[in-house]
N, C-alpha and C positions, 0 to 999 in steps of 0.2 A: 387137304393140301399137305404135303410133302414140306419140310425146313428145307429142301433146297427147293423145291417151287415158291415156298413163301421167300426164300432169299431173291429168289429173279423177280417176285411181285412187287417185292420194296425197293428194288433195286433205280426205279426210275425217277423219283425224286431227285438224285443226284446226276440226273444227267438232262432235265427236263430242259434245259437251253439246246441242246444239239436234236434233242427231240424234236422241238419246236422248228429248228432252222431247218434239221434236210431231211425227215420223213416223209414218203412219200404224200402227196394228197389224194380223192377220189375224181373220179370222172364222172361231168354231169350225169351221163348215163345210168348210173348206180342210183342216181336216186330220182329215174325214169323209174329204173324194176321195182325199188323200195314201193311207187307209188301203184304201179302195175299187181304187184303182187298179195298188196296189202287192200288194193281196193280203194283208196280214196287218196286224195292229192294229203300233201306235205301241207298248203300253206292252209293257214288256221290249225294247224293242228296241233293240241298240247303234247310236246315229247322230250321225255327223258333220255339225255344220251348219259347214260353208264360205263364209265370207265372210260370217261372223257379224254381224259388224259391234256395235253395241251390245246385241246379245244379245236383241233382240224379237223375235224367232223361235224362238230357242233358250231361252227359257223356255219359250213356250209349246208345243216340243216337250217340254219335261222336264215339263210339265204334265199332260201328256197318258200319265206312265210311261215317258216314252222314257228308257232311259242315254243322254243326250246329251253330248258335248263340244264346244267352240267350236273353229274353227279362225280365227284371224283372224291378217294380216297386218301393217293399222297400228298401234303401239303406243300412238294417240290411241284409238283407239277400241276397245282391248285394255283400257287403262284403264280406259276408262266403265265397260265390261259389265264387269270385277274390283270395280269399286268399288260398282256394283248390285246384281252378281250373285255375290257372293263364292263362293260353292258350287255353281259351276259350274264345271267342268273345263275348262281355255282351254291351247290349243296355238297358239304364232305358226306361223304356214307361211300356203300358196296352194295351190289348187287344182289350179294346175302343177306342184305336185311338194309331193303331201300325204305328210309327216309320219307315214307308218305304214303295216304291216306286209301283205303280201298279203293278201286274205280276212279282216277284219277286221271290217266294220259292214257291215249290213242293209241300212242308207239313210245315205246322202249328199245331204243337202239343201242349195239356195241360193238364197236369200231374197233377191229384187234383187239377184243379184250376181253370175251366171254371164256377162253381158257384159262382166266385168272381167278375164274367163281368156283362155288362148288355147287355144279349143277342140280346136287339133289335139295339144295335151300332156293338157288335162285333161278329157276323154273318157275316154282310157287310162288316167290315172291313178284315176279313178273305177272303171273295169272293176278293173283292179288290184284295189282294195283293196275293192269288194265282195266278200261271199261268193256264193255260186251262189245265182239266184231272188232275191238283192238289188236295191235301186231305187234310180236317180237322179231326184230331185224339182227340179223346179226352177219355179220361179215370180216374177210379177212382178206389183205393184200398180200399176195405171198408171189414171190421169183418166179418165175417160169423156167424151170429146171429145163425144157425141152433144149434149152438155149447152152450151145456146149459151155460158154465162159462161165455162163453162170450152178452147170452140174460142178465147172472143176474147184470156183470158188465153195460150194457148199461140200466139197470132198477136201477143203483144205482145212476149211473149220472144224465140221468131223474130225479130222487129225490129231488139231492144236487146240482146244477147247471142249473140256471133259466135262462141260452141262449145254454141250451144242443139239439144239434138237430143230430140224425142218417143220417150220409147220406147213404141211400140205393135207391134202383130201378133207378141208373144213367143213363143207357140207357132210359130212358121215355125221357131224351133230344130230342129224335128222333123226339118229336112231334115240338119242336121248331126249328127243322131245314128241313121238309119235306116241306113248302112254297118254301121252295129255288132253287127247281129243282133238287136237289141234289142224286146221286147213294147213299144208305146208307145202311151201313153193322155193323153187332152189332155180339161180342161176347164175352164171361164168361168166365174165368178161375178161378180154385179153384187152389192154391195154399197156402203152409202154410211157416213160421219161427220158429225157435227155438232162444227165447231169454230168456233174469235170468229178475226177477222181477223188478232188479234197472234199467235196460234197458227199460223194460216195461213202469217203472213211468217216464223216461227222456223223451220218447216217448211221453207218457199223458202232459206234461208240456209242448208240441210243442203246443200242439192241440188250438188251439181259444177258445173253450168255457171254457178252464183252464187259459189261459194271458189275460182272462179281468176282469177276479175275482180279488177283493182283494185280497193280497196275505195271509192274515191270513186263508181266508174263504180255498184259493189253499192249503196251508201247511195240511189242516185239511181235507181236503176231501181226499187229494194223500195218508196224511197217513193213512185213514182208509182204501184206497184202496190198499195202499202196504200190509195191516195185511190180508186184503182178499186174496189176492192174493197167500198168503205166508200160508193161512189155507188153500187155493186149492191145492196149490205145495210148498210142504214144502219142495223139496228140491231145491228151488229156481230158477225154471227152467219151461219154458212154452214152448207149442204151442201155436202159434197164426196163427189160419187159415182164408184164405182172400179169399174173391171173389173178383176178378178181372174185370171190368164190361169196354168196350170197344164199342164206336161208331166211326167208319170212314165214313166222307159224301166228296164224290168226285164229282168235277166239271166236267162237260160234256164238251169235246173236242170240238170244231168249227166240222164241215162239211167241208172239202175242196172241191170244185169245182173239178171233173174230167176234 
């Protein structure tokens, strides 16, 4: 990892309140395919969610019957999810080197947040501490660029913001985890939200390439981005449509002896 990748990785502690209030959530659906593609249901099932972050995932795995535990790294945003989610089980560590026993959990999930690892430690460490026919989930919410408002906004960031990067095509992960032996299943959902524009910016204010700007440089760019927004939808009020983008790579079960 790069000192400005590890700047944007630490960067979310300090903003893990607007994190928690207007980040997108998932759709039940996503963990239809989670269970689809991994082979067995969520409830009962022991899972680490990794790089929990404020625990919007990791509810809605523990929703769903999962024993889940958080795994999170910053203590900003350790906080949040403790102070929302009190009854949920929270371990600080990283991906690079999780915090627990060989053959331990089913599933390992990470919810936005497997570009924060470095894949060549935490692959293994995920084989690790799966047990046999266990699944790594990994997924990302990303804009629907198809959508002209939303190409001009990420052409405006582009502009004003010199560590602006789109994450799109997540599934290309696939190539870094097909050395591993691994069953791998990949799919899409489009899904959208309706939120008001002040949501929209508290939203923007999570994001890393906005908490490591100055903040004069942040006040000035959000607000020209709130007046765009507000000449899009003057009556304060958006769609925001998402592609949903989904890899599961499953461990292959031993052979028993007949």
């Amino acid at each position: 990892m790069t000192d400005l990748q590890r700047a944007h990785a630490q960067s979310f502690g300090a903003v893990a309140a607007e994190y928690d209030a207007a980040r997108p959530s998932y759709p039940d659906r996503l963990f239809d395919e989670i269970e689809r593609l991994a082979g067995r249901p969520l409830k009962g099932a022991d899972v680490l969610d990794v790089g929990a972050g404020t625990g919007i995932a990791t509810r809605l795995l523990a929703g769903r019957g999962a024993r889940v535990t958080a795994v999170e790294p910053s203590p900003g945003m350790a906080a949040q999810l403790h102070a929302v989610s009190p009854g949920i089980p929270l371990v600080k560590g990283s991906g690079d080197d999780l915090p627990f026993h060989d053959a331990t959990a089913d599933l390992i999930t990470y919810a936005q947040a497997f570009h924060w690892t470095d894949q060549r430690r935490s692959i293994p460490e995920a084989m690790r501490v799966l047990r046999p026919g266990g699944s790594l989930a990994l997924w990302w919410n990303v804009k629907d660029r198809e959508t002209a408002w939303v190409a001009a906004q990420e052409d405006r960031f582009a502009a004003a913001l010199p560590s602006y990067h789109y994450y799109g095509a997540a599934n290309a992960i696939v190539d870094e985890l097909s050395p591993y032996g691994l069953a791998l299943g990949t799919a899409t959902l489009r899904w959208e939200r309706t939120v008001t524009v002040e949501s929209a910016i508290t939203d923007l204010r999570s994001k890393s390439y906005f908490a490591v700007v100055p903040a004069e440089q942040r006040e000035r760019v959000l607000a020209d981005e709130r007046a765009a927004l507000l000449a899009e939808f003057p009556d304060g009020r958006l769609v925001e449509p998402y592609r949903l983008e989904l890899t599961v790579a499953t461990t292959v079960r031993p052979v028993r002896p007949v």
